[in-house]
Backbone bond lengths (Angstrom), bond angles and torsions (degrees), N, CA, C in turn:
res aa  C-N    CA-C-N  psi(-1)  N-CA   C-N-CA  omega(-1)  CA-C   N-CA-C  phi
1 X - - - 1.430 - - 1.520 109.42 -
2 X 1.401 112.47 132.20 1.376 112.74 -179.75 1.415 106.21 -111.79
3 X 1.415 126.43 148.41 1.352 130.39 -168.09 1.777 106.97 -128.59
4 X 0.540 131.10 96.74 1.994 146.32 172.57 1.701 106.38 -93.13
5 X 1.484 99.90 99.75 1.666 106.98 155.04 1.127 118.51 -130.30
6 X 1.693 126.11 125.58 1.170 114.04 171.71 1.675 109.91 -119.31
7 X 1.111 115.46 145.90 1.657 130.63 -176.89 1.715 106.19 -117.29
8 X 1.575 93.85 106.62 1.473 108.68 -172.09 1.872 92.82 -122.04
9 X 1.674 112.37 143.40 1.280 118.00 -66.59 1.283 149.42 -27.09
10 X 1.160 117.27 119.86 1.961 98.00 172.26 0.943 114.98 -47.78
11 X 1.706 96.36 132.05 1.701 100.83 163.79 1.289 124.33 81.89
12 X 1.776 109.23 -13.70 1.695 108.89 -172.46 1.311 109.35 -91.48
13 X 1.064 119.24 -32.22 1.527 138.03 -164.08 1.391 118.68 -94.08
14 X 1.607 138.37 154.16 1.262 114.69 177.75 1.779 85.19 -103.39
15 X 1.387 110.46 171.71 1.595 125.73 176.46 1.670 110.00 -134.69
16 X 0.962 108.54 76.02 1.640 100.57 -177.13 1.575 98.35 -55.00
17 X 1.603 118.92 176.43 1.552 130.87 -161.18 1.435 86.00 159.82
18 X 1.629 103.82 87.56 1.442 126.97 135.43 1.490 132.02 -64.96
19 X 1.400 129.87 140.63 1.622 157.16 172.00 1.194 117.09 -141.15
20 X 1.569 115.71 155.98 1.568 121.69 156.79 0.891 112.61 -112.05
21 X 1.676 117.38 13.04 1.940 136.62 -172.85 1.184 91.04 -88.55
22 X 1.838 112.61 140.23 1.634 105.50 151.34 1.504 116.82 -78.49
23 X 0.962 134.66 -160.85 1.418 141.67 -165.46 1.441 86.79 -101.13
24 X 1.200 153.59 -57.30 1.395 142.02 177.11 1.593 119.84 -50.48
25 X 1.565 120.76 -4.19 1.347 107.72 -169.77 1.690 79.27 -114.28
26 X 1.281 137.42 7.95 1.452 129.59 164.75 1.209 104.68 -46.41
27 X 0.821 130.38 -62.30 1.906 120.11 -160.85 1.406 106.36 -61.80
28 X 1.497 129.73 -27.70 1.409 119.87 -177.53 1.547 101.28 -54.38
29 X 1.513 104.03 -52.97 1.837 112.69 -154.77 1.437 84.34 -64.48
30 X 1.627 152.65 -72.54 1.375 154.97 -157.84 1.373 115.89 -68.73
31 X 0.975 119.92 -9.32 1.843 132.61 -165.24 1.618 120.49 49.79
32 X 1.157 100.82 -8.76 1.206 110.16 -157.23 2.093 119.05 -107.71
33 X 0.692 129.04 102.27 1.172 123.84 -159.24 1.996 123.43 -69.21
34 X 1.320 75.50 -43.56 1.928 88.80 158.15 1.236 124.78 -64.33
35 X 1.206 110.51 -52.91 1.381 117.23 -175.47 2.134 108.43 -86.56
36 X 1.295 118.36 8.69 1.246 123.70 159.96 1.196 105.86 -98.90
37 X 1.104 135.93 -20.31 1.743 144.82 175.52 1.709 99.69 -78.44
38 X 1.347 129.77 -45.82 1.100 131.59 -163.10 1.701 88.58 -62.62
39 X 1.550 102.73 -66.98 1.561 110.89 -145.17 1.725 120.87 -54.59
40 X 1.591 85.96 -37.56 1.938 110.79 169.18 1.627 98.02 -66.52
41 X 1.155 119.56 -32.12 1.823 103.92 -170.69 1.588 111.69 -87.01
42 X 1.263 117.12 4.72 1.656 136.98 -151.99 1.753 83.90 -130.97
43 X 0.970 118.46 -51.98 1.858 121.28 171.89 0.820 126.59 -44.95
44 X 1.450 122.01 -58.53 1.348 146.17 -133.44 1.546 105.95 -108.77
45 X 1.599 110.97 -36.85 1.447 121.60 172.66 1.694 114.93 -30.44
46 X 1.032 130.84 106.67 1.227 133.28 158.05 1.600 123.39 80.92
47 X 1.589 92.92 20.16 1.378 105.25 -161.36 1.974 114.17 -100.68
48 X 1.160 113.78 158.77 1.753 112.04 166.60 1.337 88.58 -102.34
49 X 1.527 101.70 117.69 1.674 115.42 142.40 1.183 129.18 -86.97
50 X 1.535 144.01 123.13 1.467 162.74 -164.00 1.588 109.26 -119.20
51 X 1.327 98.31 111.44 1.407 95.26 -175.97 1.860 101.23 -115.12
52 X 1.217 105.59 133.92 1.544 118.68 179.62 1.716 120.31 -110.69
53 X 1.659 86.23 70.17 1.396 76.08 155.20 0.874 159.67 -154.99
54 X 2.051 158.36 -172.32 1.561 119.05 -110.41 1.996 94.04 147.07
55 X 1.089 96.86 152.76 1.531 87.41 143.49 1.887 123.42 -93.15
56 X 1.452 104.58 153.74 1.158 129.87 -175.54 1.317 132.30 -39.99
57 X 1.103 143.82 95.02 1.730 130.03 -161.47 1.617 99.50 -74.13
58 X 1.212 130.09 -34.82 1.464 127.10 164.96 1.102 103.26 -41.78
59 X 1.940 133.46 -63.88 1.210 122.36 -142.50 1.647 91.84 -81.60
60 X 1.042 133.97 -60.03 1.615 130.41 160.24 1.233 129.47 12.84
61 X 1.713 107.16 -58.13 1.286 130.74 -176.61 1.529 109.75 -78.13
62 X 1.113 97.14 -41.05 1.620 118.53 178.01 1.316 88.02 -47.94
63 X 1.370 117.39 -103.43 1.132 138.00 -150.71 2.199 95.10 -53.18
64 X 1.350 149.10 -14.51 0.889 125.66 177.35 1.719 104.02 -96.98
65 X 0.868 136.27 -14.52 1.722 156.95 139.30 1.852 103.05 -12.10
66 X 1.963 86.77 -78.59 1.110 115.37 176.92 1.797 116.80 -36.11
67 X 1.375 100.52 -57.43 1.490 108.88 -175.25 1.552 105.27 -72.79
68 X 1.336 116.43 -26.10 1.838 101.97 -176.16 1.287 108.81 -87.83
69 X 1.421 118.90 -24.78 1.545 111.78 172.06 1.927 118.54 -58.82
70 X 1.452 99.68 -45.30 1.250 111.01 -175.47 1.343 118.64 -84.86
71 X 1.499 130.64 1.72 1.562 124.32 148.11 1.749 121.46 -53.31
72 X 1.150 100.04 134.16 1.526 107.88 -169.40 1.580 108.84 89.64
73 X 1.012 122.64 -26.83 1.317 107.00 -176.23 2.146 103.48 -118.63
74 X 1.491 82.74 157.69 1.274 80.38 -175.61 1.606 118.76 -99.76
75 X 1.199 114.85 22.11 1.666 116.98 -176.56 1.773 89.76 -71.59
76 X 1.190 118.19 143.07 1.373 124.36 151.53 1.790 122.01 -122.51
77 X 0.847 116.94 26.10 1.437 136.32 -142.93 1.425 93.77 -86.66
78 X 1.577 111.33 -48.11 1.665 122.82 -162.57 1.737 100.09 -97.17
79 X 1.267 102.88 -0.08 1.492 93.95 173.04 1.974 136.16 -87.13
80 X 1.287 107.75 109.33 1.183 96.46 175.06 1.645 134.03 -59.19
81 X 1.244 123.49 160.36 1.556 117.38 -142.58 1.765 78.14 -113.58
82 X 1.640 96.94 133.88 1.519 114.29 172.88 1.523 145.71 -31.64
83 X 1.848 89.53 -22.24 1.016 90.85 179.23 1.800 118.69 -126.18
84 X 1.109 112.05 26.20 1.381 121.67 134.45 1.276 158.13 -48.83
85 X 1.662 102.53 95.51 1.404 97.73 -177.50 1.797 123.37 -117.92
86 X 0.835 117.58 -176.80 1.454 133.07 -171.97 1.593 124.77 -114.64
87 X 1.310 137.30 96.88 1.402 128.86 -172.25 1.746 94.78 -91.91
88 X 1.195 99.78 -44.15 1.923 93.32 169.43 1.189 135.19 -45.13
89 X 1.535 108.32 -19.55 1.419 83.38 175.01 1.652 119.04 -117.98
């Protein structure tokens, strides 16, 4: 897999670049360990990192979705269990 980004102007612009990966599970997604060191050290330069986290307002919705579809009926199959949460996302 080849990856091509270029950021024209440097530095003028902001570039947001969302994940639910920490920076240690980079090398799985890149395979590559050098070149996951490169890309985070080329990233990270001069940057505010914001980390969010919490459980999920997606999965929330999900799961209250989940419960209004399935009143009246008795399938529970598609229902996620209450006490599930998410640091990924």
């Amino acid at each position: 897999m080849r990856m091509q980004c270029h950021i024209v102007p440097w530095m003028n612009k902001s570039t947001p670049i969302t994940t639910n990966l920490p920076f240690e599970s980079w090398t799985e997604v890149f395979g590559c360990e050098r070149l996951t060191g490169a890309l985070l050290d080329r990233l990270t330069h001069r940057v505010h990192i914001i980390e969010a986290n919490g459980q999920s307002y997606r999965l929330r919705e999900s799961k209250q979705r989940l419960r209004g579809k399935q009143k009246g009926s008795d399938k529970q199959t598609d229902q996620l269990p209450d006490n599930e949460t998410t640091d990924s996302e």
